[in-house]
Structure formats: C-alpha cells, structure tokens
C-alpha positions in Angstrom: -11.3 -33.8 45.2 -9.4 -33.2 41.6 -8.9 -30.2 40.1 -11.0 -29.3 36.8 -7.6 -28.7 34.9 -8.4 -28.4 31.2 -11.8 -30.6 31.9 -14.1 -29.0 29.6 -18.1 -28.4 31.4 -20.5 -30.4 29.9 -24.3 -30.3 30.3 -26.7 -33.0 30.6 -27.6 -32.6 26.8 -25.0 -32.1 24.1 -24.3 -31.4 20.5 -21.5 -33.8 19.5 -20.3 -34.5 15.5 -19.4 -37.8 13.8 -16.9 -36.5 10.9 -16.4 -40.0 9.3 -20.0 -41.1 9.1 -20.9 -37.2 8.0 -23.3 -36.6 11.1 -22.8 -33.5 12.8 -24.5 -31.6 15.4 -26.3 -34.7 16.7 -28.1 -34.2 20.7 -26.4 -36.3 22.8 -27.2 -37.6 26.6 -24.7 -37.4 28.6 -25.7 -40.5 31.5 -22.7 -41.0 34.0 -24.4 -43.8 35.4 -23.8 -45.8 31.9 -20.2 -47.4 31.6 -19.8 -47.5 27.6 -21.0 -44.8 25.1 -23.6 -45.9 22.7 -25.1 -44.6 19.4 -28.3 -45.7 18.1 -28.4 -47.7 14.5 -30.2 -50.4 12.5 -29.7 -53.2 10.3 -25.9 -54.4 12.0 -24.4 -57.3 9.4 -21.5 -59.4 10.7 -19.0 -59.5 7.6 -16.4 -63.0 7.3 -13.6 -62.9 9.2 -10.4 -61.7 8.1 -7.2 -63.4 7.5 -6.1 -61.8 11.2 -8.7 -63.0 12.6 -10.7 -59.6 13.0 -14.2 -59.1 11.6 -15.8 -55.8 10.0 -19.7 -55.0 10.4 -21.9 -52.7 8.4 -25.1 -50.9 9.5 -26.7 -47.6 9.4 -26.9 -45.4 11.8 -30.4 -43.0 12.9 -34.1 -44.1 11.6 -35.7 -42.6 8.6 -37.5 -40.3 10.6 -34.5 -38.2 11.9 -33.5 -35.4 10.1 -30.0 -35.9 9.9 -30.7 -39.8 8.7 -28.7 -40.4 5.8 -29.8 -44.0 4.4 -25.6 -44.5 4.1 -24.7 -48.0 5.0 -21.0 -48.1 6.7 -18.5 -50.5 7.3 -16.5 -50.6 10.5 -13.7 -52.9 12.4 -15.8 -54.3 15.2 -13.2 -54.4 18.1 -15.3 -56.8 20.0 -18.7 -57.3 21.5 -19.8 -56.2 25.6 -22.6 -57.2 26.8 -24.5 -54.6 28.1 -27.2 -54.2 31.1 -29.9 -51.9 30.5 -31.5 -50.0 33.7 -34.4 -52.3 33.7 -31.8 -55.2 33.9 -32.4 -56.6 30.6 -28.5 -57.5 29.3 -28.2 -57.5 25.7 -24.8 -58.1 23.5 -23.9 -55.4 21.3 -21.0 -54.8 18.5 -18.1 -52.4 19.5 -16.2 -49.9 16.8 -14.5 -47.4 17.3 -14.4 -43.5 16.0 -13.9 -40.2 16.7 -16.7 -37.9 18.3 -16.0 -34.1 18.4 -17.9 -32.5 21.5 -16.7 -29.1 23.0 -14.1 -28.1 20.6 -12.7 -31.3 21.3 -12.2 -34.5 19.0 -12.3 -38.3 20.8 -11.2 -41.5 19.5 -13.7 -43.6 21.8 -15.6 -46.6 21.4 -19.3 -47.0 21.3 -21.8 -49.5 20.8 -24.2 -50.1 18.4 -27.7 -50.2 20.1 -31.2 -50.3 19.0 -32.1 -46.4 20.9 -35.2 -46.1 18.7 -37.2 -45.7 21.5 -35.0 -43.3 23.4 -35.0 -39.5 23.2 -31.5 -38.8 22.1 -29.7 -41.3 19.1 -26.6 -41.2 21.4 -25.8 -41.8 24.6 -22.0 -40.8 26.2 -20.9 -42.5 29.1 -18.1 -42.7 31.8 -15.5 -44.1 29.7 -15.7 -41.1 27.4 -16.3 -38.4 30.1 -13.6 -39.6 33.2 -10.6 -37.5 32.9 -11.9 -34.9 29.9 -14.9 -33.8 31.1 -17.1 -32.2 34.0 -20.6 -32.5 33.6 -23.3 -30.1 35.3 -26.4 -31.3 35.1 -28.1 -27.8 35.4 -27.1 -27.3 31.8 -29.3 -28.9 29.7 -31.4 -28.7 26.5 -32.8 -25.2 27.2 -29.2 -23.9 26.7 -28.9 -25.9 23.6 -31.5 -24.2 22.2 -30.3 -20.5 23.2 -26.9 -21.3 21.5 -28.8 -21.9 17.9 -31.2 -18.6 18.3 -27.6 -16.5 18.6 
C-alpha cells in the first residue's frame, strides 16, 4: 500500500474547469474503471493534414441544452485516435487532444477523447490515466457535497 503523499481526495462527482475552451465549473464523473478521460462534444470535423504529417479537428463541445453551452466551434491538434470499449461492449473510435483540466486547485495537461455523452449524466468523464499518481478518490463524496460547497 502507497502513501497518499500530496494525492489530493477526490469524490465520485467533481467540478473541474477547461481554461482554453472557457468552460469552468463543469460536473465531472470520476469512473476508475474507465482507462482514458472523455468529454462530451458534437459536430467533430477532420481538417487536411499538415505538412508534418499531423491533422487538427474542430467541434464543439456540450449540447444546446446545457447551461454552460457556448455554440464556440474550436480547433485542436488531434494526437491520434483510441478506440474505445464502452461497458456494454460496444467499441467505438474516438479523436484524442489534448488540454489542461483544473480539478482541486490543481491544473492537468491530459488527454481526453471526444465522445458523443449526450445521453450520459455528466458532459465529462475522468479516468485512470488522469487520476493514478495525483489523486485519491472516495467514493462517499459525491454530488450532495457538491452542492453544500455552492450554498456556502
């Protein structure tokens, strides 16, 4: 067994910010069964590849219905593509960028796919990747507490 060291606790449920795509304050669900972190958007368009051989993408991120939607379209790197496996088995191939998340006083550089979550609770999803080595999670802590920290 590790030590917690400067792992910061994490609940089930967390507020996390996206500085460069102006989103802050998101709900997040924090799933340690899920390998890569994932954040829901629409409308994902493969740009040309570049002269090095890399490729950009554009999308938006939320639906029209949440309230921090923006209707911004944004332009990534995509640094590749992973197919992912849903829990119902169903494997699907999503884009990869990267960016940095801010989640308990602490700002990330991690990657995260871009998924169709429409029909999920929270837009994003954090997974192992992001949590191992920076994080402990106890599930007991969970969306109850998020909503005692915005009553104080």
């Amino acid at each position: 067994m590790t030590a917690a060291g400067d792992k910061r606790i994490i609940g089930r449920i967390e507020r996390v910010d996206f500085p460069r795509f102006g989103l802050l304050g998101l709900e997040a669900k924090v799933d340690t069964g899920a390998r890569t972190s994932s954040i829901h958007c629409a409308d994902v368009r493969v740009e040309e590849e570049n002269e090095d051989g890399s490729r950009h993408i554009t999308f938006t991120l939320l639906d029209p219905e949440h309230p921090d939607y923006n209707g911004r379209r944004f332009r990534a790197r995509r640094v590749g593509t992973k197919i992912v496996r849903s829990s119902n088995g169903e494997e699907q191939e999503r884009h990869v960028v990267e960016t940095d998340l801010v989640i308990a006083g602490r700002t990330i550089r991690t990657a995260f796919t871009l998924a169709d979550r429409e029909a999920m609770n929270y837009p994003v999803l954090l997974g192992r990747r992001l949590l191992r080595g920076n994080f402990l999670v106890d599930v007991a802590r969970g969306r109850k507490k998020l909503a005692l920290d915005e009553e104080e």
